[in-house]
VEXFI-586931 format. One record per residue (C-alpha): residue in one letter; x, y, z. Coordinates in steps of 0.1 Angstrom, whole numbers. Layout:
N
ATOM bati     x     y     z
ATOM    A     X     Y     Z
...
//
This chain:
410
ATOM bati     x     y     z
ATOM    X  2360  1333   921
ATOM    X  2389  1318   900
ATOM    X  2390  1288   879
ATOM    X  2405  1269   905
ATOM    X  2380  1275   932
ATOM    X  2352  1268   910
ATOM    X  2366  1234   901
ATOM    X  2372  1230   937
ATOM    X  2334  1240   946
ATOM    X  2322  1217   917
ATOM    X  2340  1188   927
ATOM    X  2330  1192   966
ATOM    X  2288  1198   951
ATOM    X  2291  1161   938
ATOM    X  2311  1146   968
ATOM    X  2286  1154   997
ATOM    X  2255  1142   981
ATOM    X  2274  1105   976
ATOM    X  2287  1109  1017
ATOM    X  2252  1113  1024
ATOM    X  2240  1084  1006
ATOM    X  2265  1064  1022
ATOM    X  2250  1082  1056
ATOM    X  2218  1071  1046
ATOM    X  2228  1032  1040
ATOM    X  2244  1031  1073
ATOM    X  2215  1045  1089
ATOM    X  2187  1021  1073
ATOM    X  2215   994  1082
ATOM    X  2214   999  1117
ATOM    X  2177  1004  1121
ATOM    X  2173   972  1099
ATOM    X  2196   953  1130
ATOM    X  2177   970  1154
ATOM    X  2138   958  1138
ATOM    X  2156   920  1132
ATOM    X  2161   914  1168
ATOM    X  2198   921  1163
ATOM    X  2206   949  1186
ATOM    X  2232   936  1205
ATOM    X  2254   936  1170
ATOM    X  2241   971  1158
ATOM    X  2254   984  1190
ATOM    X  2280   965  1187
ATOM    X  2291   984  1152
ATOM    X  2275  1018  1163
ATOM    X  2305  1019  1193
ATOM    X  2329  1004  1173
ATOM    X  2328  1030  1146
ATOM    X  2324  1056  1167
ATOM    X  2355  1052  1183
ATOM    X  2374  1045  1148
ATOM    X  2364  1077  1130
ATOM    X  2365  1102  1161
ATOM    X  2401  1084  1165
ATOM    X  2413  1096  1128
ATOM    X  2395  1128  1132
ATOM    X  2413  1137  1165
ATOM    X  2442  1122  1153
ATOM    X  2441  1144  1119
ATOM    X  2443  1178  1141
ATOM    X  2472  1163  1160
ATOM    X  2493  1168  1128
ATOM    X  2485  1204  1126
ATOM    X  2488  1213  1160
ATOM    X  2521  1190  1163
ATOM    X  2535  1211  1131
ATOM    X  2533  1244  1145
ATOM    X  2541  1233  1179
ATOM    X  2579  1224  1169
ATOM    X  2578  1252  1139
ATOM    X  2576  1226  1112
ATOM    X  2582  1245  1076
ATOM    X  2576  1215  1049
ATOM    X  2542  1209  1061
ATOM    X  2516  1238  1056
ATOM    X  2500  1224  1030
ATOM    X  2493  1195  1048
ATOM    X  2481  1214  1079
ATOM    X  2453  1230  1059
ATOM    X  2441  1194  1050
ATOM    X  2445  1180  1089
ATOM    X  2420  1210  1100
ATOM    X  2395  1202  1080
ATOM    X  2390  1170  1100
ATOM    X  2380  1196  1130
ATOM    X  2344  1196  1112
ATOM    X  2341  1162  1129
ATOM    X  2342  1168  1160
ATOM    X  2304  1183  1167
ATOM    X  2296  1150  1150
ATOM    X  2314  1127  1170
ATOM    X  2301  1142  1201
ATOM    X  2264  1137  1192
ATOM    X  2276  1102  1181
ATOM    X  2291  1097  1219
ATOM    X  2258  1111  1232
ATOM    X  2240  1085  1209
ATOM    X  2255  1055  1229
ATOM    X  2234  1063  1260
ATOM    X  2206  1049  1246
ATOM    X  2226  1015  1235
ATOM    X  2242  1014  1269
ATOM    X  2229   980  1275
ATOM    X  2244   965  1247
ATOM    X  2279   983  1249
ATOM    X  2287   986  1287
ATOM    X  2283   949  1300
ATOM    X  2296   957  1330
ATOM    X  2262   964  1339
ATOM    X  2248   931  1342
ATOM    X  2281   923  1364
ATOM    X  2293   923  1397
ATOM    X  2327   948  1399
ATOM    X  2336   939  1432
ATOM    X  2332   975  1442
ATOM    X  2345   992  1407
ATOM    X  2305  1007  1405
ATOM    X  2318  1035  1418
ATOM    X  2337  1045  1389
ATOM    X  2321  1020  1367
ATOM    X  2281  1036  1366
ATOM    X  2263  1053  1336
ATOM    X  2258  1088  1351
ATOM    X  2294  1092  1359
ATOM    X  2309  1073  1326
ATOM    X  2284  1098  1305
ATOM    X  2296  1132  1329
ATOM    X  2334  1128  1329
ATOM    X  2337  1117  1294
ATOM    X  2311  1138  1280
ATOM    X  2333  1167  1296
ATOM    X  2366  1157  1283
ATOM    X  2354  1155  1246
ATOM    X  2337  1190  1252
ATOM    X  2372  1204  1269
ATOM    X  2391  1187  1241
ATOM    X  2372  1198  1211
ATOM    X  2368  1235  1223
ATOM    X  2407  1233  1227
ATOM    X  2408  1221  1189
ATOM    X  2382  1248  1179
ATOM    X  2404  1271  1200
ATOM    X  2431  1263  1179
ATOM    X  2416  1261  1147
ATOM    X  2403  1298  1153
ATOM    X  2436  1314  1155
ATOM    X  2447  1293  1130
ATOM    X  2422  1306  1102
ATOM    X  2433  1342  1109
ATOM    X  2465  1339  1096
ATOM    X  2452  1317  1066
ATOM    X  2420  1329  1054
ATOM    X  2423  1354  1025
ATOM    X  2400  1383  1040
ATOM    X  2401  1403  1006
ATOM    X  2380  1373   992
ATOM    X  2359  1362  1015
ATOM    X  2342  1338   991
ATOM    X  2317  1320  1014
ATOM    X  2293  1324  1042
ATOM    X  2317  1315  1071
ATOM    X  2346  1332  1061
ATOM    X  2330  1359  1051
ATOM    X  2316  1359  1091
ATOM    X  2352  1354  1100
ATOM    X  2369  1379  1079
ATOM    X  2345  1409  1090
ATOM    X  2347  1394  1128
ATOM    X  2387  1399  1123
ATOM    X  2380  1432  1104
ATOM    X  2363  1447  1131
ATOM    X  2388  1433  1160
ATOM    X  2418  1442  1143
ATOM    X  2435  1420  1160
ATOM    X  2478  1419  1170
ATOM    X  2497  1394  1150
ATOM    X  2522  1387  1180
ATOM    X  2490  1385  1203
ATOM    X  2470  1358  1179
ATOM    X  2505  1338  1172
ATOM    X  2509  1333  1211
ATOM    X  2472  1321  1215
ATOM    X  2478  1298  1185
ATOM    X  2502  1280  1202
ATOM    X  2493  1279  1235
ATOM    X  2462  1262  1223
ATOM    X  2477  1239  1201
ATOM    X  2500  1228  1232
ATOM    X  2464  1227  1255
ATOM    X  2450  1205  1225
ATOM    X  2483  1180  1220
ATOM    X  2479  1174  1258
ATOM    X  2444  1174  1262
ATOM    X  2446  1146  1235
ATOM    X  2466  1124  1257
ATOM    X  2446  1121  1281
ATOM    X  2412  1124  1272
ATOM    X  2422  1095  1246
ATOM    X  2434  1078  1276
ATOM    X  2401  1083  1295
ATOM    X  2381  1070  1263
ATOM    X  2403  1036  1259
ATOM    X  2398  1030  1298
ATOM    X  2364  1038  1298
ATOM    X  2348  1025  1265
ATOM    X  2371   997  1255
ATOM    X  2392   982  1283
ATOM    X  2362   984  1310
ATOM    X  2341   961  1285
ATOM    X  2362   934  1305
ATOM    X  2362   954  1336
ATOM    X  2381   929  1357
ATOM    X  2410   930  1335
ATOM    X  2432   960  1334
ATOM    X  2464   975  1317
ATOM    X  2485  1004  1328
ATOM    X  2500  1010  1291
ATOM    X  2463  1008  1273
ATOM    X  2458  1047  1276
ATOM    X  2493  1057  1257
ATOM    X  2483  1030  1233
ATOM    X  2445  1039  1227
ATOM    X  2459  1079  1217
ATOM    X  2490  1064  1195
ATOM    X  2463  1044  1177
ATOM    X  2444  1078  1173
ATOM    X  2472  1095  1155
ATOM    X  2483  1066  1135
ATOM    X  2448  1061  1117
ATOM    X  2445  1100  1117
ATOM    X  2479  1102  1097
ATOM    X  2467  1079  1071
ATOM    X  2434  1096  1070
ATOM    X  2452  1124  1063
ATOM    X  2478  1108  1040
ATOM    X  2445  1095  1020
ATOM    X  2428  1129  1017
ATOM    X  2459  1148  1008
ATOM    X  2467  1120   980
ATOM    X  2434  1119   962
ATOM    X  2431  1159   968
ATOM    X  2468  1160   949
ATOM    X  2454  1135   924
ATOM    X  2424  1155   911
ATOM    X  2427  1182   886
ATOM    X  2417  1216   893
ATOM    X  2421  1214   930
ATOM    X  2452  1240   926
ATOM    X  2462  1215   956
ATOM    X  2495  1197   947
ATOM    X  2526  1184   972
ATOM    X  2559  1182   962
ATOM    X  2578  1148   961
ATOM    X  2600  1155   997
ATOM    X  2562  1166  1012
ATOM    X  2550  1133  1004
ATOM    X  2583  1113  1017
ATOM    X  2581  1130  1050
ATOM    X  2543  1129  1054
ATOM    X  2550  1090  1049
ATOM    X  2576  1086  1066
ATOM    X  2558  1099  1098
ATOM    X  2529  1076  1093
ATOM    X  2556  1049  1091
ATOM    X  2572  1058  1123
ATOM    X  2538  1057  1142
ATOM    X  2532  1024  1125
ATOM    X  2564  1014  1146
ATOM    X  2551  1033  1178
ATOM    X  2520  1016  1178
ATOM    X  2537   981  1172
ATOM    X  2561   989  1198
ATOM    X  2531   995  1221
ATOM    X  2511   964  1213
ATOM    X  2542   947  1215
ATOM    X  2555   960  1253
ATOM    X  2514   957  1265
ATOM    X  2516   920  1248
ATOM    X  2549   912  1266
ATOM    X  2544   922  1298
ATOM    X  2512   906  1304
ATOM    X  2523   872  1287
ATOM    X  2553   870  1312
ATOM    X  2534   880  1343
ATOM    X  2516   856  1337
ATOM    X  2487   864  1358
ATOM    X  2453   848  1354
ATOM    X  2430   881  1354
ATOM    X  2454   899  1322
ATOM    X  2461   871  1303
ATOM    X  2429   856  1299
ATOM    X  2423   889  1280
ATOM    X  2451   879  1251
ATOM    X  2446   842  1254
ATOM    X  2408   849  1239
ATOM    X  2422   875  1213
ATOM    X  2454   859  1203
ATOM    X  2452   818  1208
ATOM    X  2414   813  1207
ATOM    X  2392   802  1177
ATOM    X  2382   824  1157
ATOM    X  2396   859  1170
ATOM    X  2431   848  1167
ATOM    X  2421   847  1130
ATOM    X  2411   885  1137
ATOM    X  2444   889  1151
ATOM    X  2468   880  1129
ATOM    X  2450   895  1102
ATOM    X  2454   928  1122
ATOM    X  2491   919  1125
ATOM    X  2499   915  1092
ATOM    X  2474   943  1075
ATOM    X  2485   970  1102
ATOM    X  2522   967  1107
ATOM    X  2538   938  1086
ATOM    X  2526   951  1054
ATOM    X  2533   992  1062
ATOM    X  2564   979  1077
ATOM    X  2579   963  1045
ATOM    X  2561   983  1017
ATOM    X  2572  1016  1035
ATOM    X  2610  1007  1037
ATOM    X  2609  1017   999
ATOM    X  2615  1058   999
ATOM    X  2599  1055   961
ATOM    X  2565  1036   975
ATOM    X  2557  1069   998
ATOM    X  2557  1093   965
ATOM    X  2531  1074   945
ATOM    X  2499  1090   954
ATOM    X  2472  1059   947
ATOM    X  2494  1033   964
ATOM    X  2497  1052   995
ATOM    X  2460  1058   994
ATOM    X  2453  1023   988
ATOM    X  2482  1013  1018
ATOM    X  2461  1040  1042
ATOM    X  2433  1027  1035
ATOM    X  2438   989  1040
ATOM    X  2457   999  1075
ATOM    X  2422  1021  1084
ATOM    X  2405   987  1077
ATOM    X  2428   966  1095
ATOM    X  2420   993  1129
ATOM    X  2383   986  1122
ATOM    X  2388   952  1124
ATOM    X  2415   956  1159
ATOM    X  2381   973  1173
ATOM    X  2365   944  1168
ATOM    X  2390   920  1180
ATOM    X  2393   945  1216
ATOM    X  2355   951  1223
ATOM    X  2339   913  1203
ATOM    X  2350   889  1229
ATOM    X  2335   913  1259
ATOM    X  2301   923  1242
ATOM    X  2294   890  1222
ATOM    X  2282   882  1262
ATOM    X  2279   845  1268
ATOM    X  2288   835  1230
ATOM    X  2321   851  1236
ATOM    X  2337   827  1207
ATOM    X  2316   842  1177
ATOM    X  2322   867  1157
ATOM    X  2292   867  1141
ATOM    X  2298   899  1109
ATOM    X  2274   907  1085
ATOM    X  2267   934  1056
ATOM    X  2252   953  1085
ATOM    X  2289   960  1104
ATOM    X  2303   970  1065
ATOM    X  2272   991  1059
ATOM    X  2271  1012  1092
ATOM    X  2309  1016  1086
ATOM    X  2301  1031  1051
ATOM    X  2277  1052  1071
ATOM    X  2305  1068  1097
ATOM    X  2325  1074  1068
ATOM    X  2300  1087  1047
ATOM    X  2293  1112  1079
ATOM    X  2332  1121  1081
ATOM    X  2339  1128  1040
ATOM    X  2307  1151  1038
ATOM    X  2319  1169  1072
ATOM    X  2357  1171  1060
ATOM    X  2340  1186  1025
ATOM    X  2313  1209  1042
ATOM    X  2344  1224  1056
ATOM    X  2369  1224  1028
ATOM    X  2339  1239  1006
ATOM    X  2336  1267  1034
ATOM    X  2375  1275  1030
ATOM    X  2381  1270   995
ATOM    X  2415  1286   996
ATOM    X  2428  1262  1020
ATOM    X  2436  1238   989
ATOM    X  2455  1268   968
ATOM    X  2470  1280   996
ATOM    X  2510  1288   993
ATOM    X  2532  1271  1017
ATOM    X  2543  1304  1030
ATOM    X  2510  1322  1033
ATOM    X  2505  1324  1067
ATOM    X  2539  1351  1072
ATOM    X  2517  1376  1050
ATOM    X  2496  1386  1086
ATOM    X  2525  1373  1113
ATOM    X  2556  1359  1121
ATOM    X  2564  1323  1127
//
């Protein structure tokens, strides 16, 4: 193993055991709500979360599969990083099945009368359909991911236990270039669509039914442009703090890091643009049902508080700093900027799901250490996930840009 790796495996040894302390914070946390009589806010954190790092995870992969979709050149580096964020995606599943046993707490639709919505609006089916869209998703991402590794995983030094599976897999399949190149694609395409609508699916079904008489036809498109805005600065933050640290072997060039921000500046626009159209439309319609919803959020004591904090933290701020083409080439301010815009998402979470599960004390917010500790947890969960799998591919980080034409054409 080289120099490099061996920095990169020492580095990676000391990072998971601090994600799982975080894991383990979060965890007392939330079982400390529960045992105080405060399960309604536990839950409340528990979905809020989940949706927020399964979001950045899914919304990571997009990059990759997005890239080699339209035959991007600059950004293989990059790529290596937005797979690693794959290793989520067995977690956020288990973390989706968790919510049945909170389903109380974050479905009140259940103590209400839909007006004949139960038919789409009932535990079993919620828990089937969605259950089977993460499944069909993720096995699309794993899909891709697998034909991915082939033509990036150095089999002459198959360093650690699953590559080394991998590499004698491939070894023994011998498999065509042309052949593994098509399937690559073709599941990459699968995955970018499967992401639109499955994301869709989620923000109907675990956001926008928590008010399930209100309703918006332009909440799907913006629940998955949310998904690869925070998963871009996920990304953005990973590849900055991986650049930053010596003996990664990991480093981007200055044009790598001015594209890679100015795409996470141009979602910032697309997800304005989307809050802005769903904002509009409802405000001049004018119709009791819908804008009930953004009088609460946007006018009300104390979420409009929430609101404009979400306004400013999310696009304002990106919007201004990230006119400046130097800004995007400084590695801790754009990890600092990603990060503040991941907090301001936790908080629009909050400000979409509070209102509708604070029940009949709708007007409270009500946070505690509790919401910031179980967020430390999910995160906790994601960095050790994102480094188990980084510390199973350790050549991802030293990878060349042009590595993956040594086994097939682009």
């Amino acid at each position: 193993m080289s120099n490099g790796s061996q920095s990169v495996q020492n580095a990676k040894s000391r990072i998971i055991p601090a994600a799982l302390g975080l894991v383990l914070i979060g965890t007392v946390a939330f079982g400390w709500s529960l045992a105080a009589g405060r399960p309604a806010a536990a839950w409340r954190a528990y979905l809020v979360n989940f949706l927020l790092f399964s979001a950045i995870a899914q919304g990571a992969l997009v990059f990759s599969a997005m890239m080699h979709t339209v035959h991007a050149k600059w950004s293989r580096r990059l790529e290596n990083l937005a797979e690693s964020f794959a290793a989520f995606f067995p977690v956020s599943f288990v973390l989706f099945l968790g919510l049945f046993f909170g389903r109380a707490y974050v479905f009140p639709w259940m103590h209400q009368d839909l007006h004949g919505k139960e038919v789409w609006l009932n535990v079993p089916f919620l828990f089937s359909r969605d259950g089977i869209a993460l499944l069909v998703l993720y096995g699309l991402g794993f899909a891709y991911l697998y034909y991915t590794l082939w033509f990036k995983v150095d089999a002459g030094n198959p360093a650690t236990g699953l590559q080394h599976r991998l590499a004698r897999l491939w070894a023994r399949r011998r498999p065509d270039p042309e052949k593994y190149q098509h399937r690559r694609y073709l599941f990459g395409v699968l995955y970018l669509m499967a992401f639109a609508v499955v994301l869709s699916l989620i923000g109907f079904d675990l956001v926008m039914a928590a008010e399930p008489h209100w309703y918006s036809t332009l909440f799907g498109a913006y629940t998955f442009i949310k998904a690869i805005y925070v998963g871009f600065g996920a990304l953005l933050i990973l590849a900055a703090c991986t650049h930053a640290s010596r003996g990664t072997g990991f480093l981007l060039s200055r044009s790598e890091f001015i594209d890679m921000g100015k795409l996470f500046f141009a979602f910032c626009l697309a997800w304005a643009d989307f809050f802005y159209c769903q904002l509009v439309v409802i405000w001049y319609g004018n119709i009791a049902e819908e804008t009930a919803y953004v009088i609460t959020r946007t006018m009300l004591a104390p979420w409009n508080r929430v609101a404009w904090a979400v306004f400013i933290v999310c696009f304002v701020a990106p919007f201004l700093i990230l006119l400046n083409r130097r800004i995007k080439t400084v590695p801790w301010f754009m990890t600092c900027l990603c990060g503040i815009v991941l907090i301001g998402m936790w908080l629009e979470h909050y400000l979409l799901l509070g209102p509708a599960l604070a029940g009949h004390n709708g007007s409270s917010i009500a946070f505690s250490a509790g919401d910031v500790l179980i967020f430390l947890g999910f995160a906790g969960l994601l960095i050790a996930a994102v480094t188990g799998y980084l510390r199973q591919f350790p050549g991802m980080l030293e990878a060349a840009a042009g590595k993956a034409e040594q086994k097939g054409t682009d």
